[in-house]
LUMNURO-635014 format. One record per residue (C-alpha): residue in one letter; residue number from 1; x, y, z. Coordinates in Angstrom, 1 decimal. Layout:
# LUMNURO-635014
A,NUM,X,Y,Z
...
END
This chain:
# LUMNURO-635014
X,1,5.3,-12.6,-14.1
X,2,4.8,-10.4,-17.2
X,3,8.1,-10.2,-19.5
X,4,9.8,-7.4,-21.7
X,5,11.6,-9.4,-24.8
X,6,14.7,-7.2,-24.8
X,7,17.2,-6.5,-27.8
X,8,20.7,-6.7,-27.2
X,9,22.1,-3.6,-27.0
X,10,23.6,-3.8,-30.2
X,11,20.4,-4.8,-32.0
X,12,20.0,-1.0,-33.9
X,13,17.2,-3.3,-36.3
X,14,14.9,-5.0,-33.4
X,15,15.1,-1.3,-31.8
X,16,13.5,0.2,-34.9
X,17,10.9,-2.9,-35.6
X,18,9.7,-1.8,-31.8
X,19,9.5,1.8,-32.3
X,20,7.1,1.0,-35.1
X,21,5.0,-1.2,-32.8
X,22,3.8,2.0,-30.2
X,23,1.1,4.1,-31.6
X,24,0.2,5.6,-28.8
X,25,1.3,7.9,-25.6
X,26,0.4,8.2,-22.2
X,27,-3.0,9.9,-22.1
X,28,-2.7,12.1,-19.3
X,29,-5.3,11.2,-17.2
X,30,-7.9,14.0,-16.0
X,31,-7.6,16.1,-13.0
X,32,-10.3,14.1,-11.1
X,33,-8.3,10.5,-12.0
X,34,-5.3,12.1,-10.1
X,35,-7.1,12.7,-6.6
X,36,-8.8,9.3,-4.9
X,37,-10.9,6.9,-6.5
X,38,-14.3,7.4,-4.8
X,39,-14.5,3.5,-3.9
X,40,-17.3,2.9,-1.2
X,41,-16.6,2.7,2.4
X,42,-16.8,-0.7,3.6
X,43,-16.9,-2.6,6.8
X,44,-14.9,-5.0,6.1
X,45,-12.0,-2.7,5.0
X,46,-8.4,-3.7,6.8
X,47,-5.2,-1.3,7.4
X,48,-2.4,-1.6,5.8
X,49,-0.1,0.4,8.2
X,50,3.5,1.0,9.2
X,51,4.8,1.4,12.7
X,52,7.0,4.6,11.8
X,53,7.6,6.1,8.2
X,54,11.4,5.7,8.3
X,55,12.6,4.9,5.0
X,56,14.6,1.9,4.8
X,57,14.3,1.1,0.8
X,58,15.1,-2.2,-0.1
X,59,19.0,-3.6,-0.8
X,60,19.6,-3.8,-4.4
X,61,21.7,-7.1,-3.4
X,62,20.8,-8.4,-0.2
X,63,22.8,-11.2,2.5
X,64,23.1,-14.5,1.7
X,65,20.5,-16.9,2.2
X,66,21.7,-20.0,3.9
X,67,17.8,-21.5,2.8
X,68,14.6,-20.5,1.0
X,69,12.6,-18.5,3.9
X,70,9.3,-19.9,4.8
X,71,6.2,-18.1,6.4
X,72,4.2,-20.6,8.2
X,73,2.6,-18.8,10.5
X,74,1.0,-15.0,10.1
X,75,2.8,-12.3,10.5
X,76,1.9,-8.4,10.4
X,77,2.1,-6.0,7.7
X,78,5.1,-4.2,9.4
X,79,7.1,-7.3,10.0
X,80,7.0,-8.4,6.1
X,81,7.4,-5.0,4.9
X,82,10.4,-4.6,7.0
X,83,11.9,-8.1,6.5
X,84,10.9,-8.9,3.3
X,85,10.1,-5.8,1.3
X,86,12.9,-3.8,2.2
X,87,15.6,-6.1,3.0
X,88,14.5,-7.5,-0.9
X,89,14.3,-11.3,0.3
X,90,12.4,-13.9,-1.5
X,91,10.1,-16.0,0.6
X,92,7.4,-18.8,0.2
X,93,4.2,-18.5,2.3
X,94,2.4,-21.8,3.5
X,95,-1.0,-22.9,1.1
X,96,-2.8,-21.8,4.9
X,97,-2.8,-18.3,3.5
X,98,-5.0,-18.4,0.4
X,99,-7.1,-21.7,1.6
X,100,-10.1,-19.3,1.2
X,101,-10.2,-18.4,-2.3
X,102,-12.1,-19.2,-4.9
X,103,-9.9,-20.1,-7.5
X,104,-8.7,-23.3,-4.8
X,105,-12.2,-25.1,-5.2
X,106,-13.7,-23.8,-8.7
X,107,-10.3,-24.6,-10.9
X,108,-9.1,-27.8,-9.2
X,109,-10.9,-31.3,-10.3
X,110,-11.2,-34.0,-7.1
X,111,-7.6,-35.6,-8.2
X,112,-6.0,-32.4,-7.6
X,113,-5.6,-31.3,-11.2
X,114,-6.7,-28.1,-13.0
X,115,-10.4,-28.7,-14.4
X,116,-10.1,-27.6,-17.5
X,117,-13.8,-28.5,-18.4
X,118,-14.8,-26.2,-16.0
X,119,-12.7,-23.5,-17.1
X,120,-13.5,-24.3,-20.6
X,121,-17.5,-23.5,-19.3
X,122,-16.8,-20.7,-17.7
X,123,-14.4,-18.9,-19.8
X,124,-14.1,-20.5,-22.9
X,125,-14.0,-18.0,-25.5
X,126,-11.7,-15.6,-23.7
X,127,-8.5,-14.6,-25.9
X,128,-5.5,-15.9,-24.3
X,129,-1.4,-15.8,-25.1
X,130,0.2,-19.1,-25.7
X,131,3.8,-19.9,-25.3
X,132,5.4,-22.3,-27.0
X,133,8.0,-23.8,-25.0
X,134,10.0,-25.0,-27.7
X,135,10.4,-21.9,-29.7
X,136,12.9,-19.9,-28.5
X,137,11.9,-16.1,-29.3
X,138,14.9,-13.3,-28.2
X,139,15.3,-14.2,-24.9
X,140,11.8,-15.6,-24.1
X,141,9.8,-18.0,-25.6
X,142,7.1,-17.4,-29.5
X,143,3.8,-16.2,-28.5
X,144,0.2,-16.7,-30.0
X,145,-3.3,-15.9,-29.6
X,146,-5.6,-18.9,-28.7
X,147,-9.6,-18.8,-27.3
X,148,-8.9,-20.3,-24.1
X,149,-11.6,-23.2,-25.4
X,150,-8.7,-24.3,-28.3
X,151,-5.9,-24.4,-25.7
X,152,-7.8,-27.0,-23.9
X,153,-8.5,-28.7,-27.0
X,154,-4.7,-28.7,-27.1
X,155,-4.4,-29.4,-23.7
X,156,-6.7,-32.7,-24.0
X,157,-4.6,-33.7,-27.3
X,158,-1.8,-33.7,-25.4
X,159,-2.8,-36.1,-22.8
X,160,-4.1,-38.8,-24.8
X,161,-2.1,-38.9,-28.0
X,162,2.0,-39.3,-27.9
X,163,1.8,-36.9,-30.7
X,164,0.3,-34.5,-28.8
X,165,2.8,-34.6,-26.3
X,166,5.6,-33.6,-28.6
X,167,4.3,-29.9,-28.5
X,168,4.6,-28.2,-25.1
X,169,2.6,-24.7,-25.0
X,170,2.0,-22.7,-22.0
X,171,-0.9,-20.1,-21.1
X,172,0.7,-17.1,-19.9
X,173,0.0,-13.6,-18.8
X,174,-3.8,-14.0,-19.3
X,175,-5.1,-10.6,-17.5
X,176,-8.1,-13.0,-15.8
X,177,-9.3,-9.7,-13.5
X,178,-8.9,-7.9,-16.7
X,179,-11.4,-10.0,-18.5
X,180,-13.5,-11.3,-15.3
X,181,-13.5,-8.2,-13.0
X,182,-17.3,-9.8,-11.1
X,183,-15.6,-13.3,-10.7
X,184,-13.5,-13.1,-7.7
X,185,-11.1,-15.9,-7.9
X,186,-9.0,-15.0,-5.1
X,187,-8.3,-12.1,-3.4
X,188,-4.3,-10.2,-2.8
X,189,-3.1,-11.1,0.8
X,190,-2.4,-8.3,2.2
X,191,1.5,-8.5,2.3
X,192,1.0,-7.6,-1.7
X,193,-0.9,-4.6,-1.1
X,194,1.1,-1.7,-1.6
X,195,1.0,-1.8,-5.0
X,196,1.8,1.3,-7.2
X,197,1.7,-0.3,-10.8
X,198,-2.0,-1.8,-10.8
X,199,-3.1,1.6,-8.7
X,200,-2.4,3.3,-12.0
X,201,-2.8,1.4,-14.3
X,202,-7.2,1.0,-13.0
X,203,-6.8,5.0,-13.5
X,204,-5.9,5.1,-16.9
X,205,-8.0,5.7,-20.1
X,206,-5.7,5.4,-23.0
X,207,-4.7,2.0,-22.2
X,208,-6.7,-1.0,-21.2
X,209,-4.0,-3.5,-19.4
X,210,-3.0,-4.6,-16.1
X,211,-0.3,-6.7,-14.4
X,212,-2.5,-9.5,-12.9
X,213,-2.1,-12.2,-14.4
X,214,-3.3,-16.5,-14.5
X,215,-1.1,-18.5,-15.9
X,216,-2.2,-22.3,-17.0
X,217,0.7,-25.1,-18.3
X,218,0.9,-28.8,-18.5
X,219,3.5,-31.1,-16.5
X,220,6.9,-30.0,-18.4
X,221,6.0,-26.2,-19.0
X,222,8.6,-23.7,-18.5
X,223,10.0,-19.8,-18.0
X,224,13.3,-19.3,-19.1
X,225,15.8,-17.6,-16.8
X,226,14.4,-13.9,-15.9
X,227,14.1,-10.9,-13.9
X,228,10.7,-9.1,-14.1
X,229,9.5,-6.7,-15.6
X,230,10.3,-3.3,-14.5
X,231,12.6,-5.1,-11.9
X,232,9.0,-5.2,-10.4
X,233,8.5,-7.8,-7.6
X,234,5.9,-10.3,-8.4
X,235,4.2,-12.9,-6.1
X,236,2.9,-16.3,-7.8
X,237,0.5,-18.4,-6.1
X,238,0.3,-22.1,-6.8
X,239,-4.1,-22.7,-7.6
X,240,-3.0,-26.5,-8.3
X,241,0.1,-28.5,-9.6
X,242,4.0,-28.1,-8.3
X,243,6.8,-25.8,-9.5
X,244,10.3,-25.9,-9.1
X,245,12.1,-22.4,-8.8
X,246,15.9,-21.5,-8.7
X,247,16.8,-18.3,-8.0
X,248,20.2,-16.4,-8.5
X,249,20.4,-12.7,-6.2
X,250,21.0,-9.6,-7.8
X,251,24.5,-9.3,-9.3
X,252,24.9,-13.2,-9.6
X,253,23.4,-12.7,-13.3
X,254,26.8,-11.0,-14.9
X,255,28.7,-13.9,-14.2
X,256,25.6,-16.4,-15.9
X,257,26.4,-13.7,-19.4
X,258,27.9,-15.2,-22.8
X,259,30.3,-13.7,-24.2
X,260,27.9,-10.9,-25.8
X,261,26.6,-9.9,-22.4
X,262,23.1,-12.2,-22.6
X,263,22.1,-14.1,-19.6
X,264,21.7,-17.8,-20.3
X,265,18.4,-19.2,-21.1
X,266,18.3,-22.2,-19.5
X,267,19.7,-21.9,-16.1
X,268,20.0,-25.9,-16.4
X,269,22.0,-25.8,-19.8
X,270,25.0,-27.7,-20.2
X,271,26.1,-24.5,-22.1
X,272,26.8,-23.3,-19.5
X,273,30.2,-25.4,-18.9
X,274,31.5,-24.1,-22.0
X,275,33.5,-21.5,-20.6
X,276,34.3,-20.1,-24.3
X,277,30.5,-19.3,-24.0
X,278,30.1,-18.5,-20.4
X,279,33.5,-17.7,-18.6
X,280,32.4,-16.6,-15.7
X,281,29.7,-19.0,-14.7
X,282,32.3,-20.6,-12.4
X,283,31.7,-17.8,-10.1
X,284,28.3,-17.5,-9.8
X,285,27.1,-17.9,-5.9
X,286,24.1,-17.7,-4.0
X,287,21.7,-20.1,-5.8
X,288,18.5,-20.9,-4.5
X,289,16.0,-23.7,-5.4
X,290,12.4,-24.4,-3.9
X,291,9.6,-26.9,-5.1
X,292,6.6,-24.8,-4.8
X,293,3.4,-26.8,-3.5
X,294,-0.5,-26.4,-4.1
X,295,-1.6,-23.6,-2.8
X,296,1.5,-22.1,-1.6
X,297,2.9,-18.3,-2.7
X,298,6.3,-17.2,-3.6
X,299,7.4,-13.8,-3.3
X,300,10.1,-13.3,-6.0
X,301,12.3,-9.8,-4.7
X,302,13.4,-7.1,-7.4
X,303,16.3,-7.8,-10.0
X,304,16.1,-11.3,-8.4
X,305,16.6,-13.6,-11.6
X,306,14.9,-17.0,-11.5
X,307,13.8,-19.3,-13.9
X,308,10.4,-21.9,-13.0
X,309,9.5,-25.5,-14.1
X,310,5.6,-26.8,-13.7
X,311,6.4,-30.3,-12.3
X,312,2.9,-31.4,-12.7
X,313,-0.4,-30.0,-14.7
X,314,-0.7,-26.6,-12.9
X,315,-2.7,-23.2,-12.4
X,316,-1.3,-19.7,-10.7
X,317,-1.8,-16.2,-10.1
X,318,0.8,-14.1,-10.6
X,319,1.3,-10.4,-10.1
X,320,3.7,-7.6,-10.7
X,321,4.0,-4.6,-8.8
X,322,5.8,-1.6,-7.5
X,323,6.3,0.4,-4.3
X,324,8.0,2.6,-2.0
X,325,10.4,0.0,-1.5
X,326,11.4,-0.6,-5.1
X,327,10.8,2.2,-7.0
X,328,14.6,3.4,-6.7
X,329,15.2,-0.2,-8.3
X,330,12.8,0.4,-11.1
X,331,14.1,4.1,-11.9
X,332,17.8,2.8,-12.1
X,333,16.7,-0.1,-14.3
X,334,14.7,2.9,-16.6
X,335,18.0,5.0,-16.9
X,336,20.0,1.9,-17.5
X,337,17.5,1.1,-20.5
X,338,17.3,4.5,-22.2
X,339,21.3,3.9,-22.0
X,340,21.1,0.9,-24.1
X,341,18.7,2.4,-26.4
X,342,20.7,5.1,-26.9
X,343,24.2,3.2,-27.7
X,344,22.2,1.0,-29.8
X,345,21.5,3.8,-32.1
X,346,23.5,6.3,-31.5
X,347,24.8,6.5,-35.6
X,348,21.2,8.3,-35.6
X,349,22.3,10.3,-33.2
X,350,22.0,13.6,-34.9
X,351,18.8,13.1,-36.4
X,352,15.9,15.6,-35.6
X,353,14.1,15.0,-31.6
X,354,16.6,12.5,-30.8
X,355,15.8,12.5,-27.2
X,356,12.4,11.9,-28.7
X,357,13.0,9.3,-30.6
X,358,15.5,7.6,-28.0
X,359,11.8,7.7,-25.6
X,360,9.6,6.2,-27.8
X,361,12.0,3.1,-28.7
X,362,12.7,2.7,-25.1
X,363,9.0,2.7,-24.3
X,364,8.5,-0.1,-27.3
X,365,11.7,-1.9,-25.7
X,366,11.3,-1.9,-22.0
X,367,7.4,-1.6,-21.3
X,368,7.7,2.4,-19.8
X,369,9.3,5.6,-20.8
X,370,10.3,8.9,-18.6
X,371,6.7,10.3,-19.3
X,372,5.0,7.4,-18.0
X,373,6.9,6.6,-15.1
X,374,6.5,10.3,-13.7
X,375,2.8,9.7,-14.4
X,376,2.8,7.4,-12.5
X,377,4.5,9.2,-9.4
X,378,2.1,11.8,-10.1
X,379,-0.8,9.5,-9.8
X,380,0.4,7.9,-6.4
X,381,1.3,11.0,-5.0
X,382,-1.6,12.8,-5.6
X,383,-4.0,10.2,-3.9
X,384,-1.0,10.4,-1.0
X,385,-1.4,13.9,-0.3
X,386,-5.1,13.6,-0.3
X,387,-5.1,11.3,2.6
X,388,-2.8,13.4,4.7
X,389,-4.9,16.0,4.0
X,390,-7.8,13.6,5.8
X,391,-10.1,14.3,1.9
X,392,-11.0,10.0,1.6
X,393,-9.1,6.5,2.3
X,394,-7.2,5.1,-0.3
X,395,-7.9,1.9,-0.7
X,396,-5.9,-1.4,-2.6
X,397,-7.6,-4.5,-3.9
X,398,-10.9,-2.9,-2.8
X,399,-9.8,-4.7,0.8
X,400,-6.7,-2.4,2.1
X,401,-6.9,0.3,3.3
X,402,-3.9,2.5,3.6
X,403,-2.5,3.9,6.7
X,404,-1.0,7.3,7.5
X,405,2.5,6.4,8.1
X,406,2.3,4.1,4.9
X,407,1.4,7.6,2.5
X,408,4.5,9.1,4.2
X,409,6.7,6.7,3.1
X,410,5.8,6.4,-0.3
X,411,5.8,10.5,-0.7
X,412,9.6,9.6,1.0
X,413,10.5,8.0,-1.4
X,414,8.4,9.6,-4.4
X,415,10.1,12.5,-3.4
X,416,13.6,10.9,-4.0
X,417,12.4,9.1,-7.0
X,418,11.3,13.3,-8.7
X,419,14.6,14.1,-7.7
X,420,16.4,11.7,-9.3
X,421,14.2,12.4,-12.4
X,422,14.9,16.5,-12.5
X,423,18.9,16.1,-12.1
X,424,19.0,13.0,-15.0
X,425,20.4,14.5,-17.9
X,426,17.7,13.0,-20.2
X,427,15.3,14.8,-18.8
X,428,16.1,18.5,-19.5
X,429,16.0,17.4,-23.5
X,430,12.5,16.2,-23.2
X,431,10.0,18.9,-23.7
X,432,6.8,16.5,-22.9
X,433,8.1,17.8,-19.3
X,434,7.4,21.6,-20.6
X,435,4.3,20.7,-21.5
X,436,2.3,19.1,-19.3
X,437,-0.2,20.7,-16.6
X,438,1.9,19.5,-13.7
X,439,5.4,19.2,-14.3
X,440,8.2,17.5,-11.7
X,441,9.7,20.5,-10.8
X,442,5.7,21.5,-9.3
X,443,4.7,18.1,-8.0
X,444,8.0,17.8,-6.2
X,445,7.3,20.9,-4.4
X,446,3.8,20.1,-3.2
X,447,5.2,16.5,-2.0
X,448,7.8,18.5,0.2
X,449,5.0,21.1,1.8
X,450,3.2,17.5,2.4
X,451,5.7,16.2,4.0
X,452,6.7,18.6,6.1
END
C-alpha cells in the first residue's frame, strides 16, 4: 500500500526540500494514448458489468461494523461493487479466491514460508526499497535501496545470528509487474478491476511507475498507522505468512492526533494514554482488528486508516487504486492538500506564479497535482466514450472486460469530478489549463453529449 511521507502543515522547510525533488511534469500523453489501448481480443475475456448505472458513490464515513466482513463464498461483481465499493466497507475474502495463482506455489517453501532461495534465483538482482522498521522517518518509516539478492542475505542473517535479529527491515512497494511484466504471479480478482490509477499510469510515457506492488518482511515487520495514498483503496493479499490489521473508519483519526494535529504512529503506543499528548484518544470508536491468513485478501476502503503487523515470515500483493466510487474522495483529499501547502507557505505568498509554485510543491508532497489528476480523467474518459460509441472493449488486467453500464457510471461521476475541478478556485489561476489541447471546460462537454 504505497505511502506519501507528509510534512506537517507547518513544515514551510520539508515543503521546499520536496519542491526541489520533482524535475519533471506530466507529459501529456499523445492523442492515440487517450483513445483504447488496442489489447487483442481474447476468449477468455470476462465482464465486468453493473446491473444499472445509478450512481451511488461511496460514504466518506460509513455504519458501524459490529465485525470484520468475510466473503467466503463468490459473489458477483454488482453485489461487491454495491456493498463494498460504494458503501466504503472493508472486507477480507477467503484464501479460496486466489488458490490458483502462481505466486501460492512458486514463493512458498514446503513448511509454509516464503522461499527466499527461490526468489533469490529468480529475481535476484532486482532493485528493491527496504524499510527499516526501527527508523522512524516523518510519519513512515527510513528507506533504502537493496538488490533483492542482499536483502535475503539480510534476511538469512537474521535468522541464524541474535545479532541479526536486532535489525528489522522490510521489503516494500517493490513494483514486481513493473520489473517482471512475462512472470505472472497472480492475477487481480475481478472485484479489483475497475481500476483508474494503473489504467493510466500503463499509458504514460514520461513516467515509468505503477501502483502494484510485493511486499516481503520477516516475523515482527511493520506499517505504521496510515491511510493510503491518494485516499486510494488498496487490496493486499497474503502469498504466505499472517498479518494482524486494526482498522479505525474515517473520521475516527482526528481524535488518535497529538496536540500538533499528527496521527499517532503506533496505533499500539502507550502514548497514546497521555492525554497531554493525545486528548482526544478517549473518544475514538469503531476499531477493527483481523488476523489475516495465507492466502486470504483484505480489501482496505478509502480514508480507512489502519496500521499492519506480519506475525510470521510473510509475502503479499498489494495494490492501490481508484474508481468511480472514490474519486470524489480522492479529489477532496487533493483540495485539502494544495490547502496545506498553501498555509504552509503562504509568507511566499506574493512571490511570482504562486499558484505555480503552490502545484509543484503539492505534487512533491502528496504524489499528484491538479494537472495530473485531470489527466487522468481525461485518460479514462476518453477510453469511456469510445466504448459507448461501440469503437473497441476496454479491457483491465488484460482479463476484464468492461461493461456498458460500468463506462456510464464512471463518465457519472467523471463528470462530477470536472465539475468540481472548473468551480475550485485554484483552478482559474493555473494557466497549464489554458494551455493544453483539451482543456476541462471541452472534455466536460463531450462527457455530457456521451451521456446523454
Amino acid at each position: 500500500m504505497k505511502r506519501i511521507t507528509y510534512a506537517h502543515r507547518h513544515d514551510s522547510q520539508l515543503y521546499t526540500r520536496a519542491a526541489s525533488q520533482v524535475h519533471k511534469k506530466t507529459q501529456e500523453p499523445r492523442p492515440s494514448e487517450l483513445g483504447l489501448l488496442r489489447l487483442p481480443q481474447s476468449h477468455s475475456l470476462q465482464m465486468i458489468e453493473l446491473s444499472g448505472a445509478e450512481c451511488s458513490p461511496c460514504h466518506d464515513a460509513p455504519a458501524p461494523l459490529p465485525a470484520f466482513p468475510r466473503v467466503t463464498e463468490p459473489l458477483s461483481y454488482d453485489e461487491f461493487f454495491r456493498e463494498y465499493l460504494e458503501k466504503n466497507r472493508p472486507c477480507v475474502f477467503s484464501a479460496r479466491f486466489t488458490e490458483g495463482w502462481r505466486a501460492r506455489r512458486a514463493w512458498v517453501a514446503a513448511d509454509g514460508t516464503p522461499d527466499v532461495d527461490y526468489l533469490a534465483r529468480h529475481f535476484g538482482e532486482a532493485k528493491v526499497p527496504v524499510a527499516n522498521c526501527d527508523q522512524k522517518h516523518y510519519d513512515s518509516q527510513e528507506k533504502k535501496t537493496y538488490t533483492l539478492q542482499e536483502y535475503i542475505q539480510y534476511w538469512k542473517n537474521a535468522r541464524e545470528s541474535s545479532e541479526g535479529k536486532k535489525l528489522c527491515l522490510y521489503l516494500k512497494d517493490w513494483h514486481f509487474v513493473q520489473a517482471y511484466p512475462d512472470y505472472g504471479a497472480y492475477t487481480t480478482l475481478q472485484y479489483f478491476a475497475s481500476d483508474w490509477l494503473n489504467e493510466f499510469w500503463k499509458v504514460r510515457e514520461d513516467i515509468q511507475d505503477d501502483y502494484q506492488f510485493v511486499y516481503l518482511g520477516p516475523k515482527g515487520s511493520w506499517t505504521p498507522f496510515h491511510a493510503d495514498v491518494f485516499r486510494s483503496y488498496s487490496w493486499s493479499t497474503n502469498i504466505c505468512g499472517r498479518k494482524r490489521w486494526v482498522f479505525y473508519p474515517p473520521g475516527e483519526e482526528q481524535y488518535l492526533r497529538d496536540t500538533f494535529g499528527t496521527p499517532v504512529y503506533d496505533i499500539d503506543s502507550t502514548e497514546l494514554s497521555d492525554t497531554s499528548k493525545y486528548p482526544k484518544a478517549a473518544s475514538a470508536s469503531g476499531r477493527l482488528e483481523v488476523i489475516q491468513e495465507q492466502g486470504q485478501t483484505i480489501f482496505v476502503p478509502s480514508g480507512w486508516y489502519h496500521q499492519v503487523w506480519n506475525l510470521e515470515d510473510t509475502i503479499s500483493i498489494n495494490h492501490n487504486w481508484l474508481n468511480g466510487t472514490n474519486i470524489h474522495i480522492a479529489w477532496e483529499f487533493l483540495v485539502e492538500s494544495l490547502n496545506q501547502v498553501e498555509y504552509a507557505i503562504q509568507d511566499c505568498s506574493s512571490m511570482d506564479e504562486w499558484p505555480e509554485q503552490c502545484q509543484l510543491l503539492l505534487r512533491a508532497t502528496h504524489g499528484m497535482d491538479y494537472h495530473e489528476f485531470y489527466v487522468m480523467l481525461r485518460t479514462v474518459a476518453r477510453r469511456r466514450i469510445n466504448l459507448l460509441r461501440g469503437a473497441e472493449d476496454v479491457i483491465s488486467f488484460g482479463q476484464w472486460r468492461l461493461g456498458k453500464n460500468h463506462a456510464t457510471y464512471d463518465l457519472r461521476r467523471i463528470k462530477w469530478c470536472l465539475e468540481k475541478l472548473l468551480d475550485d478556485q485554484h483552478t482559474e489561476g493555473l494557466r497549464i489549463f489554458s494551455k493544453i489541447e483539451e482543456p476541462p471546460s471541452q472534455l466536460l462537454e463531450e462527457v455530457t453529449v456521451a451521456l446523454s
